[in-house]
C-alpha positions as CSV (number, residue, x, y, z in Angstrom):
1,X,13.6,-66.4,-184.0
2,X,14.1,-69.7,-182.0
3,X,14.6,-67.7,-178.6
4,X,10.8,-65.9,-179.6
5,X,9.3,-69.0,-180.1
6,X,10.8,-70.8,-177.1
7,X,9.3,-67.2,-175.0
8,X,6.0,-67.3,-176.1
9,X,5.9,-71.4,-175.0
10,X,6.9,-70.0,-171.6
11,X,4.4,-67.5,-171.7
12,X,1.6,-70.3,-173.2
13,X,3.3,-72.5,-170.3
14,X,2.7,-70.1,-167.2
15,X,-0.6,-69.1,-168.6
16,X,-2.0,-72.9,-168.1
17,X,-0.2,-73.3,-165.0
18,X,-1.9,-70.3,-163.7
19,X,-5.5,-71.0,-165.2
20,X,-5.0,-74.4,-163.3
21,X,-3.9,-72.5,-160.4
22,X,-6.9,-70.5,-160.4
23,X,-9.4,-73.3,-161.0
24,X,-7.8,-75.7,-158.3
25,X,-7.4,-73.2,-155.8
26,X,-11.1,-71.5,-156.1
27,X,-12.5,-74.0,-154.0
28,X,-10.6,-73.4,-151.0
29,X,-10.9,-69.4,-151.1
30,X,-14.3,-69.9,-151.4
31,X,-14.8,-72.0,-148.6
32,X,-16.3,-70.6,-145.0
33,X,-13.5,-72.9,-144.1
34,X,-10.0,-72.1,-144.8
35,X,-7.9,-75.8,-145.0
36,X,-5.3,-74.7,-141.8
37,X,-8.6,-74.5,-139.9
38,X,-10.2,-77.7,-140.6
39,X,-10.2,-80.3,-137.5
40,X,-8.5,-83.7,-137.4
41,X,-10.6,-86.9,-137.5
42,X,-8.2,-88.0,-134.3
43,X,-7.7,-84.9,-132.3
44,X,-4.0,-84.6,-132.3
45,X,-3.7,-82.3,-128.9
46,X,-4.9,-83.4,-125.1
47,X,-8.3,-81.9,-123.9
48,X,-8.2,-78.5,-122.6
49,X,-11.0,-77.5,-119.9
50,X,-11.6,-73.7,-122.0
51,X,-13.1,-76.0,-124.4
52,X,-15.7,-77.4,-122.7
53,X,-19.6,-77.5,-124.0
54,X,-22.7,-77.7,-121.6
55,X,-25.9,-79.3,-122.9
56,X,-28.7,-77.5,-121.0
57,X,-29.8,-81.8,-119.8
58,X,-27.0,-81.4,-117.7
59,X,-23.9,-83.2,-119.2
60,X,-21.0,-81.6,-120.6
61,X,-17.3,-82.9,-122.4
62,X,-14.4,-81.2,-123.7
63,X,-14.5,-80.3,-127.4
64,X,-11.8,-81.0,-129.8
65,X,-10.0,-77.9,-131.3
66,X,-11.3,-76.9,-134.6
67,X,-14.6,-78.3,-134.1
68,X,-18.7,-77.8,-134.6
69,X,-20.9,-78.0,-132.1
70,X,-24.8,-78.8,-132.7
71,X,-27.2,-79.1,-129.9
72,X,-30.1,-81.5,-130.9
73,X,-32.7,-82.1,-128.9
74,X,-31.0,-84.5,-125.7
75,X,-28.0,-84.9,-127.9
76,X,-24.9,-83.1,-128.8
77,X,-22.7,-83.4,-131.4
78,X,-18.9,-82.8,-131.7
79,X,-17.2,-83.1,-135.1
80,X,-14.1,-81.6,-136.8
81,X,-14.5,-78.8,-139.4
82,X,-14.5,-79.4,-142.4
83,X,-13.2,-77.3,-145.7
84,X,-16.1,-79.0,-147.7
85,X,-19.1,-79.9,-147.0
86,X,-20.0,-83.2,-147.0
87,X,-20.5,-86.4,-144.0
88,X,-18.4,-85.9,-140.6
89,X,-15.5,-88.4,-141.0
90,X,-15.3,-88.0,-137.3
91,X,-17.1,-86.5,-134.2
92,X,-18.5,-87.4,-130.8
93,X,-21.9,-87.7,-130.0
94,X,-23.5,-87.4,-126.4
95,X,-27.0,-88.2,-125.3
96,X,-29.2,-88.5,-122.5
97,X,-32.1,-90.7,-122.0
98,X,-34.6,-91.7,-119.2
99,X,-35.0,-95.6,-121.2
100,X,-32.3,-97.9,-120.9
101,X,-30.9,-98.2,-124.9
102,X,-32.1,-101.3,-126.3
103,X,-28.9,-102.5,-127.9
104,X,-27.0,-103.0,-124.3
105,X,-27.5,-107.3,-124.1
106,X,-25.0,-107.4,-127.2
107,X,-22.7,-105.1,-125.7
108,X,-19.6,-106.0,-123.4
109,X,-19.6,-104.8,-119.3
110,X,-16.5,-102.0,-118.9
111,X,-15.8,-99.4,-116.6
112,X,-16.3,-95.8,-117.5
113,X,-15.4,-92.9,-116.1
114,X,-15.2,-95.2,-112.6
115,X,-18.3,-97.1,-113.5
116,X,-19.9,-99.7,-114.5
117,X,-21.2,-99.0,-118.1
118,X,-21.4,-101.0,-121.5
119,X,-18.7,-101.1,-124.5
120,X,-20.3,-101.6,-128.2
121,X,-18.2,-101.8,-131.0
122,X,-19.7,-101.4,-134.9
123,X,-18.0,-101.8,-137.5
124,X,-18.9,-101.2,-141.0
125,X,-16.8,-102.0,-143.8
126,X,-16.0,-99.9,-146.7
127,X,-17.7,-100.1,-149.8
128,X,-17.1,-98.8,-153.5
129,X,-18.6,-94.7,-152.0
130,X,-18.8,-95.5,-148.4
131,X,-15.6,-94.9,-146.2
132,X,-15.2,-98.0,-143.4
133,X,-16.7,-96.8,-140.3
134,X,-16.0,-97.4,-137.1
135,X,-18.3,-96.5,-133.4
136,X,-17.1,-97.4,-130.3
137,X,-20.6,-96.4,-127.5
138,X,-20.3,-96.2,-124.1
139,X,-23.8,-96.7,-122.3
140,X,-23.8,-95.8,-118.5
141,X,-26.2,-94.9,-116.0
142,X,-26.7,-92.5,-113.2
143,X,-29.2,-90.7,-111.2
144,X,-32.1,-93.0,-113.0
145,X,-30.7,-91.3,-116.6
146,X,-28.9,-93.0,-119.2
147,X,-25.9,-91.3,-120.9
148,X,-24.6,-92.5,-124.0
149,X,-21.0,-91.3,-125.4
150,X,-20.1,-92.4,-128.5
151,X,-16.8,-91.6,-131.1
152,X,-16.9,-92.5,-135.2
153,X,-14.3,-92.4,-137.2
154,X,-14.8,-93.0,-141.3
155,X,-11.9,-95.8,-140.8
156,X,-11.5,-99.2,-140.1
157,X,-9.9,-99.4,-136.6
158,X,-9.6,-102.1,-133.8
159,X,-9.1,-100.3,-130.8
160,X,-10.3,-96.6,-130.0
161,X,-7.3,-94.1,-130.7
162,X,-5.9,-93.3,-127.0
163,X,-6.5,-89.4,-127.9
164,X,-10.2,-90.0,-128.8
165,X,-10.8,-92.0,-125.4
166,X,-9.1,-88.8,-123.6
167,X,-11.9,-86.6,-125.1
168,X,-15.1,-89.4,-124.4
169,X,-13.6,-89.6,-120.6
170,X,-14.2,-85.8,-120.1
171,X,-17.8,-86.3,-119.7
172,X,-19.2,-85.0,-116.7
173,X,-22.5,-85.6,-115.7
174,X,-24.4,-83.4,-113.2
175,X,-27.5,-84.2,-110.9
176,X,-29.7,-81.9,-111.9
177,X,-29.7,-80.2,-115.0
């Protein structure tokens, strides 16, 4: 009598456990997305040239692995895949211009890519639903154009991870798109 009551609390036991099971894991099989696909915020291996995206304005940069790509208008934008959906808690962002951006007196005087361009740092804190966020923009000019390369992370950072910069400085520029 005791050993068939003790059973059917198993059985009650694994039938929870796999109702939970069921309900947890829905989600992901569901999902376009599979969670061993999704990208990292801070792309954990170097650039490879096989990943590289051309905008059709000329400009082009190495894409993380596991990543989206969107062409909008002059800009493109680079961002890890996500299981859900929901905001980019990373990505790169590249645009092209013919104005110089209006934000540049604020920003600090850097070399980029071998020239001269301007470094600005934002930095948003986190609030009770809003992640920190972080954007480090590199404004540079060439060929009468301005280019402007940015990287966001949803964190609070002080410098930009080494394996970000190694993505941002893969920008190439062209002439003439």
């Amino acid at each position: 009598m005791v050993m068939g009551k003790r059973c059917q609390e198993l059985v009650v036991v694994l039938m929870i456990l796999i109702l939970l099971m069921a309900l947890l894991g829905l989600p992901f099989l569901a999902s376009d997305i599979q969670p061993w696909e999704a990208g990292r915020a801070i792309p954990a291996e170097a650039p490879s040239e096989d990943r590289r995206v051309h905008h059709e304005m000329g400009f082009s940069i190495v894409a993380p692995p596991n990543g989206t790509t969107r062409h909008l208008g002059g800009m493109l934008h680079l961002t890890p895949k996500q299981v859900f959906d929901g905001r980019s808690r990373a990505g790169i962002v590249v645009s092209q211009s013919s104005e110089q951006p209006s934000d540049l007196p604020p920003a600090q005087s850097v070399k980029f890519l071998g020239r001269p361009a301007y470094l600005k740092i934002d930095r948003r804190p986190s609030t009770f639903d809003d992640p920190a966020l972080t954007t480090w923009t590199y404004s540079l000019q060439q060929d009468g154009q301005w280019f402007e390369i940015s990287y966001f992370i949803a964190q609070s950072h002080e410098q930009i991870p080494e394996m970000a910069l190694q993505y941002l400085e893969t920008l190439k520029v062209t002439a003439e798109p």
